[in-house]
N, C-alpha and C positions, 0 to 999 in steps of 0.2 A: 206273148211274143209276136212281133209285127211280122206280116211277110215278108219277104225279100222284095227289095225296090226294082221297079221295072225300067231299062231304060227308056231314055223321051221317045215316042213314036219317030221312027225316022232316024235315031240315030243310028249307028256305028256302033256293033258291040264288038266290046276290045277281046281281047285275048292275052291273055299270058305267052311270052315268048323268049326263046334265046334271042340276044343280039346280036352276039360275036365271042370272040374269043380274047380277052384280056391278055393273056400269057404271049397271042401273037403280036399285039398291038404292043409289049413291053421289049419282041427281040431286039429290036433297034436302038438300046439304050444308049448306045457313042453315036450314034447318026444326029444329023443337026435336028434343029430341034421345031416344037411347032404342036398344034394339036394334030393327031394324029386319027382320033374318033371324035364323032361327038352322036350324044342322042337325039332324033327329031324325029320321032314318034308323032305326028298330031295331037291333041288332045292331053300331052302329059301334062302333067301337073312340078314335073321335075325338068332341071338341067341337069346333065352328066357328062365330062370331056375327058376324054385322055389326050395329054400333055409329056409331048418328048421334051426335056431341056436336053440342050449338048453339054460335053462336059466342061465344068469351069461358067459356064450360062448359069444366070441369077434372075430370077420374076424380081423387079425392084419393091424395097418396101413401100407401103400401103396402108389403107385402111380401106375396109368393104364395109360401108355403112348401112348397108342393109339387110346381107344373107349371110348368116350362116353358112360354112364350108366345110364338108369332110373329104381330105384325100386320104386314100390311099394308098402306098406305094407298090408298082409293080415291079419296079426293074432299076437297076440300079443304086446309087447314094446321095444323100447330101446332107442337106442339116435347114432346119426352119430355124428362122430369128423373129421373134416378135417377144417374148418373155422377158424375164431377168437373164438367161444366158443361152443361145445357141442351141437348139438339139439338135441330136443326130440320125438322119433319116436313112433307114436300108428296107429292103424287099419286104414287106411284110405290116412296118411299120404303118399306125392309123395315127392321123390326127386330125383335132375339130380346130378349127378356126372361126371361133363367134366373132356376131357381125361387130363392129364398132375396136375391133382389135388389131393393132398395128402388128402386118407379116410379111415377110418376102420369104425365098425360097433357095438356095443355091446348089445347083449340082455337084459330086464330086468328082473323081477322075475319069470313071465310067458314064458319067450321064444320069438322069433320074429321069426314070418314066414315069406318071402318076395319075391316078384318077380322082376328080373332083365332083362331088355330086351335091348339088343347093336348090333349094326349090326354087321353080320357071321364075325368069321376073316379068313383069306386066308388059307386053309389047308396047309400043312406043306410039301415039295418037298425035294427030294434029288438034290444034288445040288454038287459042284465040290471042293474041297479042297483048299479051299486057298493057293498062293505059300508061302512056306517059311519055 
């Protein structure tokens, strides 16, 4: 068995940490709506937001053609559309949303707070002008 990898001389070693508290980021479920956290850790390797909608507010459908997405729901109701029919989302509810699959999201009367976690995408580089 190999030893344990060392970090790069010089870097930054991480640590395991609380971030917050999801249950308080979910009280707000009728308040307007908007991200309310997000994760910006350095060095992660993930994206993670939590997202208040207000109630009756809808994320329009879509297609993420690249990440993968799991929410979870903290607080609140609504219902995902992307399948053959409508489901129904409350407090507890998990769902994955693979990349290439058409979703949107709608609140219900209370609001839906929720957390979505996909891994980082590649920051965004200047880059050379295509000929033509």
């Amino acid at each position: 068995m190999a030893p344990p990898s060392e970090p790069p001389s010089g870097a930054e070693t991480e640590r395991a940490r609380v971030l917050g508290d999801a249950r308080a980021a979910a009280g707000g479920a009728g308040e307007s709506g908007g991200v309310v956290w997000k994760l910006s850790e350095p060095g992660r390797q993930l994206d993670a937001n939590v997202v208040r909608l207000a109630p009756g507010a809808r994320v329009a459908p879509h297609v993420e053609s690249d990440l993968d997405v799991l929410v979870l729901v903290l607080g609140g109701s609504g219902e995902l559309a992307g399948g053959d029919a409508p489901e129904p989302l409350a407090e507890g509810s998990l769902a994955w949303l693979p990349h290439g699959a058409r979703r949107s999201l709608t609140a219900g009367g209370a609001g839906l707070t929720y957390l979505t976690v996909h891994r980082r995408r590649p920051g965004m580089t200047i880059g050379h002008r295509p000929p033509g």
